[in-house]
mmCIF file of the C-alpha atoms, coordinates in Angstrom:
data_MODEL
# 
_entry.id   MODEL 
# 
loop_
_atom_site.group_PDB 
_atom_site.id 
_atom_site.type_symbol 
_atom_site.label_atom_id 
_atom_site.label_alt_id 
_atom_site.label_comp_id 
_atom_site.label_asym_id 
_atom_site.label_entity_id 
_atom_site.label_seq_id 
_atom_site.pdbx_PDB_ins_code 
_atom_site.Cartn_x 
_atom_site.Cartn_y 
_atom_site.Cartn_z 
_atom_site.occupancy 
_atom_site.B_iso_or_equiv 
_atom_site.pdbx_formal_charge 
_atom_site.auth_seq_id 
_atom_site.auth_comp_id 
_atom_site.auth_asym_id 
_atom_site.auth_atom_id 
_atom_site.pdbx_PDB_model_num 
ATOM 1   C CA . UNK A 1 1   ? -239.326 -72.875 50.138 1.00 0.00 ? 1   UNK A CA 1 
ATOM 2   C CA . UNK A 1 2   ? -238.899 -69.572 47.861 1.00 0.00 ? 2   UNK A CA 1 
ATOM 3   C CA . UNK A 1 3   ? -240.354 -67.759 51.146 1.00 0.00 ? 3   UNK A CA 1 
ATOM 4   C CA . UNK A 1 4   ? -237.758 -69.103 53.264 1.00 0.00 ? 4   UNK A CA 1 
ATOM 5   C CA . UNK A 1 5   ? -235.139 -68.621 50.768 1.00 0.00 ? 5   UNK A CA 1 
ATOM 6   C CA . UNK A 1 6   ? -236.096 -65.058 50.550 1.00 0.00 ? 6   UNK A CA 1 
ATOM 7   C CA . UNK A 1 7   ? -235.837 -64.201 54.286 1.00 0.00 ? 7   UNK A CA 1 
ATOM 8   C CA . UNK A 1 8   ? -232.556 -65.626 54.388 1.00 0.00 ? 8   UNK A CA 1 
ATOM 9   C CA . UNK A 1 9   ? -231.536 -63.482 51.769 1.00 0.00 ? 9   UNK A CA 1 
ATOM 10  C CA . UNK A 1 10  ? -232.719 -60.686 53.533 1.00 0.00 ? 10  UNK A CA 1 
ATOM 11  C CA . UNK A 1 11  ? -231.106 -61.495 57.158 1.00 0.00 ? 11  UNK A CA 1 
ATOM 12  C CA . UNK A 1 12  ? -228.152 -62.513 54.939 1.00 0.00 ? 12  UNK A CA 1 
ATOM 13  C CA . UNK A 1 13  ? -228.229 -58.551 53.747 1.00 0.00 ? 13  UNK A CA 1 
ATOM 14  C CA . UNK A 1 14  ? -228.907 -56.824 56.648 1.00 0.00 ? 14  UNK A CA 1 
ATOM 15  C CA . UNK A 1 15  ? -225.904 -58.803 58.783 1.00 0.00 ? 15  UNK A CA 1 
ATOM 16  C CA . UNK A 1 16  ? -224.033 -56.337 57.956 1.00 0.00 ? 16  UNK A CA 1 
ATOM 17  C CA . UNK A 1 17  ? -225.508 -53.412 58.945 1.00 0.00 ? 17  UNK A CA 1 
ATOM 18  C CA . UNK A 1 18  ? -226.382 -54.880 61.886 1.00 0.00 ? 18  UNK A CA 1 
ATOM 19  C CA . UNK A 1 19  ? -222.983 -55.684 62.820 1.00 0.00 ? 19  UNK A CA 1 
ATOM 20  C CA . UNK A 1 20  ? -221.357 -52.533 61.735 1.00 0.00 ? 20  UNK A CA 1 
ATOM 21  C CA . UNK A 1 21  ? -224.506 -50.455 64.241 1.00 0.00 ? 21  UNK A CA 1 
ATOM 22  C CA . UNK A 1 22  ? -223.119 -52.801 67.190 1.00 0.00 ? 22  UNK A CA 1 
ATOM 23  C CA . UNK A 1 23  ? -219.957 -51.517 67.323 1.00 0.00 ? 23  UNK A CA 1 
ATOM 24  C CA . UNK A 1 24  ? -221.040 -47.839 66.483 1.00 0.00 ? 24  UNK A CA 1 
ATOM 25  C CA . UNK A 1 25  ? -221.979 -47.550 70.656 1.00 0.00 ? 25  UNK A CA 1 
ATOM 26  C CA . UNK A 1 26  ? -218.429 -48.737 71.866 1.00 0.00 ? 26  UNK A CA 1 
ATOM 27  C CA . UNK A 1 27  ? -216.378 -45.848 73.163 1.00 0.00 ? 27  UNK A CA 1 
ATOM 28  C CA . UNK A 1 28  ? -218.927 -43.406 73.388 1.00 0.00 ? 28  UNK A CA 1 
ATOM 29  C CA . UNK A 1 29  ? -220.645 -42.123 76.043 1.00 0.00 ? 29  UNK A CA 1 
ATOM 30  C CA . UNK A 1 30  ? -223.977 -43.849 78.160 1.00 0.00 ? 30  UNK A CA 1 
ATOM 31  C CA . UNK A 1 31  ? -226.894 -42.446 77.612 1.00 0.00 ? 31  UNK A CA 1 
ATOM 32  C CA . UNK A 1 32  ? -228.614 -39.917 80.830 1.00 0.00 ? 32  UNK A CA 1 
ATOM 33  C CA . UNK A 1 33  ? -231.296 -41.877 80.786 1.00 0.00 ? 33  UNK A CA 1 
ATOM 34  C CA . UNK A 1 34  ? -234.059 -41.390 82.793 1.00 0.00 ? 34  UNK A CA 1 
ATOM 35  C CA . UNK A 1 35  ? -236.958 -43.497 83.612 1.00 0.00 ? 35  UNK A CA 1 
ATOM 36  C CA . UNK A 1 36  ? -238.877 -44.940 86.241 1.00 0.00 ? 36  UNK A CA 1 
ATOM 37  C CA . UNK A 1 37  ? -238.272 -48.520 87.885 1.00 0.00 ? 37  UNK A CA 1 
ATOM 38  C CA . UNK A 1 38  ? -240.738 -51.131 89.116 1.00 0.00 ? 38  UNK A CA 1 
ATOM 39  C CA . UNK A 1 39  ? -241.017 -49.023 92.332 1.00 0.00 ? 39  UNK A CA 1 
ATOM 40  C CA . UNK A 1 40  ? -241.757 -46.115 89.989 1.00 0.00 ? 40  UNK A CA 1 
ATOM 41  C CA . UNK A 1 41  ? -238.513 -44.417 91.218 1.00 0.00 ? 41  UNK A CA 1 
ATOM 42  C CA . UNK A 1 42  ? -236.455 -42.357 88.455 1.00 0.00 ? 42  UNK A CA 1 
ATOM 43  C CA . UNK A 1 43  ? -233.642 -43.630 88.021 1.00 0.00 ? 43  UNK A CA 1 
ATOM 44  C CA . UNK A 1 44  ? -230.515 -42.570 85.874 1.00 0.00 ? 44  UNK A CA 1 
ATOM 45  C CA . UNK A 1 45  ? -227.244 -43.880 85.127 1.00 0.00 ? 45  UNK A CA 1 
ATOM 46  C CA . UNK A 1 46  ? -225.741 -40.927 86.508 1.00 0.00 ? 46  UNK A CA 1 
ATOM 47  C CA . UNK A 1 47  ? -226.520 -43.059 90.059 1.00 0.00 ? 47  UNK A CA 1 
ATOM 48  C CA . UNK A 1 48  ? -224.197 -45.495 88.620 1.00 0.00 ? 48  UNK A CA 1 
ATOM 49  C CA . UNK A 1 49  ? -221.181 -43.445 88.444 1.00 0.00 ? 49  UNK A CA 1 
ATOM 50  C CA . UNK A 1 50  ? -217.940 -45.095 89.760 1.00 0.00 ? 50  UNK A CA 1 
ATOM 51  C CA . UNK A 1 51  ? -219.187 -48.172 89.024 1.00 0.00 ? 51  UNK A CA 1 
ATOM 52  C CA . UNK A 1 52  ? -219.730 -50.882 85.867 1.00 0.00 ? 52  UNK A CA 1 
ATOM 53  C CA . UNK A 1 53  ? -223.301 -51.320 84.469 1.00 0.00 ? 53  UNK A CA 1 
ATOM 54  C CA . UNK A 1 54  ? -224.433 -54.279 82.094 1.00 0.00 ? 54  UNK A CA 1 
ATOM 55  C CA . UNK A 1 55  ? -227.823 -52.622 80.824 1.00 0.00 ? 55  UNK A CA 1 
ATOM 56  C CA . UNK A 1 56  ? -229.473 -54.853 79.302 1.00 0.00 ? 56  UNK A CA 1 
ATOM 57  C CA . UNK A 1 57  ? -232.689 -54.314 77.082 1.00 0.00 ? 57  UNK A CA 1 
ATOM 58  C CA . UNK A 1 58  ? -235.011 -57.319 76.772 1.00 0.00 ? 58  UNK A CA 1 
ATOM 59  C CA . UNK A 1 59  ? -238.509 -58.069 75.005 1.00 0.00 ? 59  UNK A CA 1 
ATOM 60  C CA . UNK A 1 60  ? -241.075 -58.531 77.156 1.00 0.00 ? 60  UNK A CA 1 
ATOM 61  C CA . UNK A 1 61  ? -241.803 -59.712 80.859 1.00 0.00 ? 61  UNK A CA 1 
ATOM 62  C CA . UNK A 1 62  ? -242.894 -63.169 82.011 1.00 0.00 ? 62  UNK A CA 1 
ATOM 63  C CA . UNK A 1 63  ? -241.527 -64.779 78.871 1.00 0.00 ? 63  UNK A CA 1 
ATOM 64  C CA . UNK A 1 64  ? -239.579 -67.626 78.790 1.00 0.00 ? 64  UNK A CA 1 
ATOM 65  C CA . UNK A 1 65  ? -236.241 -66.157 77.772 1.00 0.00 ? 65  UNK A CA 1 
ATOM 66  C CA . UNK A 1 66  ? -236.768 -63.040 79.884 1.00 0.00 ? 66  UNK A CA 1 
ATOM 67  C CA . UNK A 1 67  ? -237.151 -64.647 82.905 1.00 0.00 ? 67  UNK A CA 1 
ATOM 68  C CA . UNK A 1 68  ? -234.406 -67.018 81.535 1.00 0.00 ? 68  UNK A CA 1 
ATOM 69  C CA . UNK A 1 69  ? -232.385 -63.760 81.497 1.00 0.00 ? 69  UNK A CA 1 
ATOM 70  C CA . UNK A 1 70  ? -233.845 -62.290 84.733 1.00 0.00 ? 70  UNK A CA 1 
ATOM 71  C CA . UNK A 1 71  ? -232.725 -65.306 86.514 1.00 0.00 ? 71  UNK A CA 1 
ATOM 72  C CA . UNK A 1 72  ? -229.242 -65.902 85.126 1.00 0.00 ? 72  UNK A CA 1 
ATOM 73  C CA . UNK A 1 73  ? -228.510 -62.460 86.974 1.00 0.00 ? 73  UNK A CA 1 
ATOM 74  C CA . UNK A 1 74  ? -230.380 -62.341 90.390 1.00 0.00 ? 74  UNK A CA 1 
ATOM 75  C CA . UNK A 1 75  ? -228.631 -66.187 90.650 1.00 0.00 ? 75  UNK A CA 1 
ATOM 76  C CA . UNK A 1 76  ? -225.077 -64.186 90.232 1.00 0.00 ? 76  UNK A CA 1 
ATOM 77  C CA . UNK A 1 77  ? -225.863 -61.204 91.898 1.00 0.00 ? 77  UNK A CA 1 
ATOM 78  C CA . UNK A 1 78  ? -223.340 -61.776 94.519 1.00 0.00 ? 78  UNK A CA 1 
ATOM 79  C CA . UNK A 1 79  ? -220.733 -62.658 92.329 1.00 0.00 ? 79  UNK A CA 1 
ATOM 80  C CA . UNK A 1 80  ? -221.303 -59.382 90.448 1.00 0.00 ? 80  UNK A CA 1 
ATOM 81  C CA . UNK A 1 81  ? -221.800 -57.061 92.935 1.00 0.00 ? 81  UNK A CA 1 
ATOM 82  C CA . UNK A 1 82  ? -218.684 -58.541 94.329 1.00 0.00 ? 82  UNK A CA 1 
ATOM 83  C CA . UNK A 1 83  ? -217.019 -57.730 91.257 1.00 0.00 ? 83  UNK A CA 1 
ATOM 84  C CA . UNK A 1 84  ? -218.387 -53.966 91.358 1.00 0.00 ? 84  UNK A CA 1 
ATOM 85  C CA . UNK A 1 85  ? -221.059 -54.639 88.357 1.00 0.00 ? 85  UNK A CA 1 
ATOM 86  C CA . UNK A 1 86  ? -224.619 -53.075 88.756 1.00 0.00 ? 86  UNK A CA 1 
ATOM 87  C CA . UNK A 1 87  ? -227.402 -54.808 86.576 1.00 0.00 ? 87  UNK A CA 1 
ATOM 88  C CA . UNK A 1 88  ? -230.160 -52.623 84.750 1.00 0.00 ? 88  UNK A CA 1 
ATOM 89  C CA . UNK A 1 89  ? -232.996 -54.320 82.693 1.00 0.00 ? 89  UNK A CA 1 
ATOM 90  C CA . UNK A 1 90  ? -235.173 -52.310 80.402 1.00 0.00 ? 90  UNK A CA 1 
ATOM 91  C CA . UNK A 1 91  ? -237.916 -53.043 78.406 1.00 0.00 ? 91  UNK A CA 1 
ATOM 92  C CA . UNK A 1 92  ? -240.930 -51.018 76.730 1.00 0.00 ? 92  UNK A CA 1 
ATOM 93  C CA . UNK A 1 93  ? -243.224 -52.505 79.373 1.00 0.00 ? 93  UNK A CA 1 
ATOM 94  C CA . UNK A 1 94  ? -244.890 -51.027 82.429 1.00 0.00 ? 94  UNK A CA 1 
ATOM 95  C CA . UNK A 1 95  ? -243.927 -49.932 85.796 1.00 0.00 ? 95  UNK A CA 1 
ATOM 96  C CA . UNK A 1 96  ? -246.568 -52.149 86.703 1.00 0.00 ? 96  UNK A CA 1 
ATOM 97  C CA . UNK A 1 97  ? -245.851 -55.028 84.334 1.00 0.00 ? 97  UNK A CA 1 
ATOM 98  C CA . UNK A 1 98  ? -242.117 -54.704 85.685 1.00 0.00 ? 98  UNK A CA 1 
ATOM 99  C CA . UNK A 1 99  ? -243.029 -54.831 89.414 1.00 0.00 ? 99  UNK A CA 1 
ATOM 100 C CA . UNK A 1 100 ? -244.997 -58.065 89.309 1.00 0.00 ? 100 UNK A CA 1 
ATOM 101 C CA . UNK A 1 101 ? -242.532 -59.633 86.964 1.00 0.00 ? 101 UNK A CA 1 
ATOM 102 C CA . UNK A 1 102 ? -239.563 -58.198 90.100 1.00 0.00 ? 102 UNK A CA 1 
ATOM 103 C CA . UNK A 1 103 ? -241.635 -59.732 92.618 1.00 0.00 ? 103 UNK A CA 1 
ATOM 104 C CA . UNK A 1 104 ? -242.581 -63.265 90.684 1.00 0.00 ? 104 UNK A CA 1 
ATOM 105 C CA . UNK A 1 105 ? -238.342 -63.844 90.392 1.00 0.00 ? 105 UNK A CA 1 
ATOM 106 C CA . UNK A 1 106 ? -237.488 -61.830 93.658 1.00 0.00 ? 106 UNK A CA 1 
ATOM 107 C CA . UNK A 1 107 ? -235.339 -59.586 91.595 1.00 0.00 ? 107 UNK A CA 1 
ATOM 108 C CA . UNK A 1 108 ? -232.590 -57.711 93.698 1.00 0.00 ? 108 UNK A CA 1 
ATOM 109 C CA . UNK A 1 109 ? -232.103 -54.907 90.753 1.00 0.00 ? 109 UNK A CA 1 
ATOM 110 C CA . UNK A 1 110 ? -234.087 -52.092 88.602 1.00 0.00 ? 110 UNK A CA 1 
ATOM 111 C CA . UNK A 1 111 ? -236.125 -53.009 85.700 1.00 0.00 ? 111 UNK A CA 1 
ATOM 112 C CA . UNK A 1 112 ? -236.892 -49.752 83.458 1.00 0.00 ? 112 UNK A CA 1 
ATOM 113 C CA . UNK A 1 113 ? -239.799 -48.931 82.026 1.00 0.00 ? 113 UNK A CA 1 
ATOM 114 C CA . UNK A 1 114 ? -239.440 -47.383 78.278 1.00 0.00 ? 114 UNK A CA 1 
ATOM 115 C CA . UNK A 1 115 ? -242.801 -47.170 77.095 1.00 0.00 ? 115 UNK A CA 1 
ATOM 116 C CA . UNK A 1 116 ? -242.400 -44.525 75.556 1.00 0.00 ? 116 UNK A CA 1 
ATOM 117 C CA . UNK A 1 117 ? -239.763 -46.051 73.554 1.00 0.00 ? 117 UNK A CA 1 
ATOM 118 C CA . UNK A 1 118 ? -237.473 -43.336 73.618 1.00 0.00 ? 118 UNK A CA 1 
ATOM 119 C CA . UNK A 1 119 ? -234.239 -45.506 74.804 1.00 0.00 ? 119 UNK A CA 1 
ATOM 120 C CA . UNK A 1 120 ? -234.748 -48.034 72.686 1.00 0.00 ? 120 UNK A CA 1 
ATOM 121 C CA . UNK A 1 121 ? -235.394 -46.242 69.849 1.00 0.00 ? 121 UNK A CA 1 
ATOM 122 C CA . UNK A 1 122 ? -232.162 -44.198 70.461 1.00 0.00 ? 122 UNK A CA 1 
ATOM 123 C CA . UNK A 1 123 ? -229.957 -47.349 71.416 1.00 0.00 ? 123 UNK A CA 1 
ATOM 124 C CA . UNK A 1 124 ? -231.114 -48.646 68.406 1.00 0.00 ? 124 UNK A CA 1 
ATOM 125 C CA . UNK A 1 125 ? -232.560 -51.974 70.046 1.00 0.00 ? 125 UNK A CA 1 
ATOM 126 C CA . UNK A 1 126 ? -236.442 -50.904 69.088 1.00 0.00 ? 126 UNK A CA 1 
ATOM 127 C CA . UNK A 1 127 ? -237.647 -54.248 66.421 1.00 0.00 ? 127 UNK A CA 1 
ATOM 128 C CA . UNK A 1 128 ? -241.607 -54.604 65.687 1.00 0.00 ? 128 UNK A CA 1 
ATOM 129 C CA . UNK A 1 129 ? -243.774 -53.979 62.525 1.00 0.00 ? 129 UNK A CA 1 
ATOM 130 C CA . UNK A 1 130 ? -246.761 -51.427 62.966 1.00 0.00 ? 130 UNK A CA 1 
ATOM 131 C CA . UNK A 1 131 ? -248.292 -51.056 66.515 1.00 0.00 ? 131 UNK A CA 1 
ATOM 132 C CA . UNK A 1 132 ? -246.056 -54.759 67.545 1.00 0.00 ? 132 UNK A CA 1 
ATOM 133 C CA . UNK A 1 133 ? -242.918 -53.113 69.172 1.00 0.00 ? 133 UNK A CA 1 
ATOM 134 C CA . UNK A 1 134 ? -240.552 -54.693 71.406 1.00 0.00 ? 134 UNK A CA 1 
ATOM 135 C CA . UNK A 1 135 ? -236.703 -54.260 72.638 1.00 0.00 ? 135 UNK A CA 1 
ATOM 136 C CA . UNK A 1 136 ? -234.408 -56.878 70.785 1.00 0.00 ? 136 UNK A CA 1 
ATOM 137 C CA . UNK A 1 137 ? -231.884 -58.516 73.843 1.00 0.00 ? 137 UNK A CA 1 
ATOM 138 C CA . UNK A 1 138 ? -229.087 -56.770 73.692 1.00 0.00 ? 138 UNK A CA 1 
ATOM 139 C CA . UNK A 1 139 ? -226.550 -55.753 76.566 1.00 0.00 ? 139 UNK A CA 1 
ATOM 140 C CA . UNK A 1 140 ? -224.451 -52.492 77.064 1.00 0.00 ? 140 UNK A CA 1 
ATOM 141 C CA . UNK A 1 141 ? -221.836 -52.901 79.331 1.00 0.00 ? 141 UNK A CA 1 
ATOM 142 C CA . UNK A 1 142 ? -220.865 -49.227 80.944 1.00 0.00 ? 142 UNK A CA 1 
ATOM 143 C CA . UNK A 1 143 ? -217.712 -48.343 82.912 1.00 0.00 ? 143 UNK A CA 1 
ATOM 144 C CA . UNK A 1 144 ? -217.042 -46.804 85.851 1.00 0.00 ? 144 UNK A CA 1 
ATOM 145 C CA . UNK A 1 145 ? -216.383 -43.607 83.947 1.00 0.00 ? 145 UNK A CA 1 
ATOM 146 C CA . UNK A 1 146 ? -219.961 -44.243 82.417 1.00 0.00 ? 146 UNK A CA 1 
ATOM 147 C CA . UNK A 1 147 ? -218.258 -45.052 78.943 1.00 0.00 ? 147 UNK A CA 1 
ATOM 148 C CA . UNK A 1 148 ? -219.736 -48.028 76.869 1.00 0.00 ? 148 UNK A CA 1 
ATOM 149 C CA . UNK A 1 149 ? -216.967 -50.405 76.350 1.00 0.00 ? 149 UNK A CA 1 
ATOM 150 C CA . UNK A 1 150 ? -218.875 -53.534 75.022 1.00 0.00 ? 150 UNK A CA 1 
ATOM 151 C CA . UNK A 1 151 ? -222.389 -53.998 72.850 1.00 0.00 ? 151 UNK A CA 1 
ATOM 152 C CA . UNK A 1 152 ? -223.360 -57.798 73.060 1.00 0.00 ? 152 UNK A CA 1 
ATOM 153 C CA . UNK A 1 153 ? -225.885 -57.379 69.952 1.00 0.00 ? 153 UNK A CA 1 
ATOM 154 C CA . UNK A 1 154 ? -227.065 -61.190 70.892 1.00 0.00 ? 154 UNK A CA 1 
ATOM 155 C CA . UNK A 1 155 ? -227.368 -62.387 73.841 1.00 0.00 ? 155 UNK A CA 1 
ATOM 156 C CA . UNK A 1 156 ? -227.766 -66.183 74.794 1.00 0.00 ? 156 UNK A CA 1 
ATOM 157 C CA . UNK A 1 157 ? -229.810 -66.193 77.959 1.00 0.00 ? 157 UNK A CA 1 
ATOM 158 C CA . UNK A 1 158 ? -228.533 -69.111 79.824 1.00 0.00 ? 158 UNK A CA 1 
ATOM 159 C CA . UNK A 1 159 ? -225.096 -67.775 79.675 1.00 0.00 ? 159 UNK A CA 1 
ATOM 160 C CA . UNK A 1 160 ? -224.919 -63.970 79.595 1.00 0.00 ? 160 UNK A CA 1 
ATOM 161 C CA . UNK A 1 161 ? -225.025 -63.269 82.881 1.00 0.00 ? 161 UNK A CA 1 
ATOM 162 C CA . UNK A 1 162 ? -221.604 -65.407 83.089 1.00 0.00 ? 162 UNK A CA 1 
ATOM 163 C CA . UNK A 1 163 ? -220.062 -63.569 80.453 1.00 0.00 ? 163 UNK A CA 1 
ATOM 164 C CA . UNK A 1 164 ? -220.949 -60.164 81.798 1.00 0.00 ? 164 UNK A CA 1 
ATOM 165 C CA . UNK A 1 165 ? -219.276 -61.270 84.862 1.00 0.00 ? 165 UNK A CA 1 
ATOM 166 C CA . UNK A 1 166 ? -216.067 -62.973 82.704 1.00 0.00 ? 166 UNK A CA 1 
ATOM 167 C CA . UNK A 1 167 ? -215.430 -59.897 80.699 1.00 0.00 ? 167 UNK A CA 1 
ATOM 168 C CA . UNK A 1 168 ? -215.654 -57.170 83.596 1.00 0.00 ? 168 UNK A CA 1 
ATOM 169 C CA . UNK A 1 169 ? -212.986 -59.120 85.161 1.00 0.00 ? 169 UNK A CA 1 
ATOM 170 C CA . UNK A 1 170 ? -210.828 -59.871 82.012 1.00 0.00 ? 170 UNK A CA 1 
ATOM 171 C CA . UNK A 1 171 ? -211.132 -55.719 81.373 1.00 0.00 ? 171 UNK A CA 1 
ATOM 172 C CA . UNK A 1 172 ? -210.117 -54.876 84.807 1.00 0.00 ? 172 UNK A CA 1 
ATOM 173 C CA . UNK A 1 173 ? -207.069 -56.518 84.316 1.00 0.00 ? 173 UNK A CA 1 
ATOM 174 C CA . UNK A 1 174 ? -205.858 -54.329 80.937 1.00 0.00 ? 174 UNK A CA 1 
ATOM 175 C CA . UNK A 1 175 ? -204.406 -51.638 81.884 1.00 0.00 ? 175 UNK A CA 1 
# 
């Protein structure tokens, strides 16, 4: 009980931080990232110009809320490309990890390989202890003019896809 009692008190501690380094990416900037897909093609957001991006970062293929994730967007693809939205997954795992976990969902966008950690260690989404490492799931979403207007710092996997979708469309209408 005293265990439990003290991790509590530590998430209780760190909410804040976390909360105040979720909004510290809104307004600036995406990334020029550049890393290779399943295909092992480079790819950069810089391809992505004109149009919105959700990049999301998740923790690992072929796990239940990954492919949870994975699925939630290839079964709205339509519905976002429709809406102008391009979908980019990264995680620290392989090109080749990446294309069988594509071709096991039939995935119709990129997943990024980062493992060499360097994008999630700048986007601030690289969690582990020692040589454990993982991206936490968290979603960027990226404007046309490649500006980050929106950090979802927790994602719930069932429904994200929905709400990337929702608030693209609620943000085209501001003016």
């Amino acid at each position: 009980m005293r265990l439990l009692m003290r991790m509590l008190l530590v998430f209780m501690t760190l909410m804040p931080f976390t909360a105040q380094a979720a909004g510290k990416w809104v307004g600036t900037a995406a990334p020029l990232i550049k890393l290779p897909d399943q295909d092992n093609k480079l790819r950069s957001l810089a391809d992505y110009k004109g149009r919105w991006v959700a990049l999301y970062f998740y923790p690992k293929d072929e796990t239940p809320g990954c492919t949870e994730e994975a699925k939630q967007f290839r079964d709205r693809w339509p519905q976002l490309q429709k809406a102008g939205i391009d979908v980019i997954g990264v995680s620290i795992d392989s090109v080749a990890s990446h294309k069988a976990f594509a071709n096991l969902l039939k995935l119709p966008f990129p997943l990024l390989s980062d493992e060499k950690r360097e994008l999630a260690r700048s986007m601030g989404v690289l969690r582990g202890f020692g040589p454990v490492a993982f991206a936490s799931r968290e979603t960027f979403l990226i404007d046309p003019q490649g500006t980050i207007v929106y950090h979802y710092p927790s994602v719930n996997t069932s429904r994200h896809a929905q709400e990337v979708l929702d608030d693209v469309i609620r943000l085209k209408k501001v003016p």
